[in-house]
C-alpha positions as CSV (number, residue, x, y, z in Angstrom):
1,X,0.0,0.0,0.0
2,X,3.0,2.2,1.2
3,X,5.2,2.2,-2.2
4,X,7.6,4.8,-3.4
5,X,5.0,6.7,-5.7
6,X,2.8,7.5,-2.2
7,X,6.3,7.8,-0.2
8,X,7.3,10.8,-2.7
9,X,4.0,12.2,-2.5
10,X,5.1,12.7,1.5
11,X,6.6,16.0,2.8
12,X,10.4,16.3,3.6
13,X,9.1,16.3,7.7
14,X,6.7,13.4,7.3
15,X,7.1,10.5,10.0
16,X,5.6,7.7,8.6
17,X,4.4,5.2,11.4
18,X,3.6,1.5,10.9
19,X,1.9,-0.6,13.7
20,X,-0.5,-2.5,11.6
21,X,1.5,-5.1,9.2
22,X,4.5,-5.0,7.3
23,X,3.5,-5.5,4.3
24,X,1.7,-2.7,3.9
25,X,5.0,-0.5,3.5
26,X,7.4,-1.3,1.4
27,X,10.6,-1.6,3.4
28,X,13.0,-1.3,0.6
29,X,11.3,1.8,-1.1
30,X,11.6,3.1,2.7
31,X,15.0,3.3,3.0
32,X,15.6,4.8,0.0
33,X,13.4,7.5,0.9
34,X,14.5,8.1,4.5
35,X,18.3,8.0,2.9
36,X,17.2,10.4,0.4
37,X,15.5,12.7,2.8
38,X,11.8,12.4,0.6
39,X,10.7,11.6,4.7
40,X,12.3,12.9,7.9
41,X,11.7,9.6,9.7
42,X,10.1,6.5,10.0
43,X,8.8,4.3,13.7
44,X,8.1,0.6,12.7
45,X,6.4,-2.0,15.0
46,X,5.6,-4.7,12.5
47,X,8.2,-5.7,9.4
48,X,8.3,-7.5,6.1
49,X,10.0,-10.4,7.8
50,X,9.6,-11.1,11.2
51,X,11.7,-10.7,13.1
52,X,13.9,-8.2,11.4
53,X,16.6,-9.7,10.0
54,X,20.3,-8.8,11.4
55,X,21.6,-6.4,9.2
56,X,18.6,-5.0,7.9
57,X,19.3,-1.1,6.9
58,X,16.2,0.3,9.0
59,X,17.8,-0.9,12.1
60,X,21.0,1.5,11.7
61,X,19.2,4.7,10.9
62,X,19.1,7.5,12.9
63,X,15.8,8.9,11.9
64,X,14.0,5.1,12.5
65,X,12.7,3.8,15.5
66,X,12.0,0.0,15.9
67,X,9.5,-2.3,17.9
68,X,9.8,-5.6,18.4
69,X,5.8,-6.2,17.2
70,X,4.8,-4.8,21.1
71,X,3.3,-1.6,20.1
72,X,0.1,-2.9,21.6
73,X,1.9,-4.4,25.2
74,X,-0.7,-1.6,27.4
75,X,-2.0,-2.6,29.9
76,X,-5.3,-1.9,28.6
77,X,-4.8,-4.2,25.7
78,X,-3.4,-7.0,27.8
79,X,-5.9,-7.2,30.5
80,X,-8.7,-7.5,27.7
81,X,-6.8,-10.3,25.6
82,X,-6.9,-12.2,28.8
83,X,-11.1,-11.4,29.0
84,X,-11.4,-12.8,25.4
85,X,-9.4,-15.6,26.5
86,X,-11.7,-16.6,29.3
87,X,-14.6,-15.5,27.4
88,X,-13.4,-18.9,24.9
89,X,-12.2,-20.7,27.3
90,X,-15.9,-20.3,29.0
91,X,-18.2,-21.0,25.9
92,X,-15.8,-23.7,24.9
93,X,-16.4,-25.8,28.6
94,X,-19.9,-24.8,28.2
95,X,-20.5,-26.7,24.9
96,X,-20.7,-23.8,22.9
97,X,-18.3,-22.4,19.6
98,X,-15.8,-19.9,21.3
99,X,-16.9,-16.7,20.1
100,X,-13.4,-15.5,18.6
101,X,-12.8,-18.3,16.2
102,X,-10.1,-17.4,13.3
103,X,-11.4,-18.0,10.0
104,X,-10.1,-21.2,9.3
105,X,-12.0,-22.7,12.6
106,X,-15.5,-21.1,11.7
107,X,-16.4,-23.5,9.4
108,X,-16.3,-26.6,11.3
109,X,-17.6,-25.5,14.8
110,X,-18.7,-29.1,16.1
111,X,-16.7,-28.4,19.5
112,X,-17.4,-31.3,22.1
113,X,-16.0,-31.5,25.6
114,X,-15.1,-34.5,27.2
């Protein structure tokens, strides 16, 4: 989504900020614009290939800051992926299709406890 076209339509102090995936910027095209200054910087909590590989350029730029794929450790956010948790552990002892299935469970819900 995030190629060089749409990173040279950026200004010179754009910070472009990816928490979502990362393959929605294109990490090569990146570089090349924070190393020719189309961007003034770049914060990254999710990458192409996880985890970043060892000698990957973002990790020794100045104007980049990197997250190990935690940008969502709150609190907040922890303490209510333990509530969905319960919530499926819960439905699932009661007989009943966890509520937060991934796709690829949804289709064959026929759960039975022992």
């Amino acid at each position: 989504m995030i190629g060089s076209r749409e990173l040279e339509l950026m200004k010179p102090s754009a910070l472009l900020i990816n928490t979502s995936r990362g393959a929605v910027v294109d990490q090569n095209a990146l570089v090349k614009a924070l190393e020719g200054g189309l961007i003034k910087g770049a914060a990254l909590d999710v990458f192409e290939e996880e985890p970043l590989p060892l000698g990957a350029p973002l990790a020794s730029m100045k104007n980049v800051v990197l997250t190990p794929h935690i940008g969502s450790a709150t609190v907040e956010t922890r303490r209510k992926m333990a509530e969905v948790c319960a919530e499926n552990v819960k439905a699932f002892l009661e007989g009943r299709a966890p509520p937060n299935l991934v796709p690829e469970q949804r289709a064959d819900c026929s759960l039975s406890v022992s």
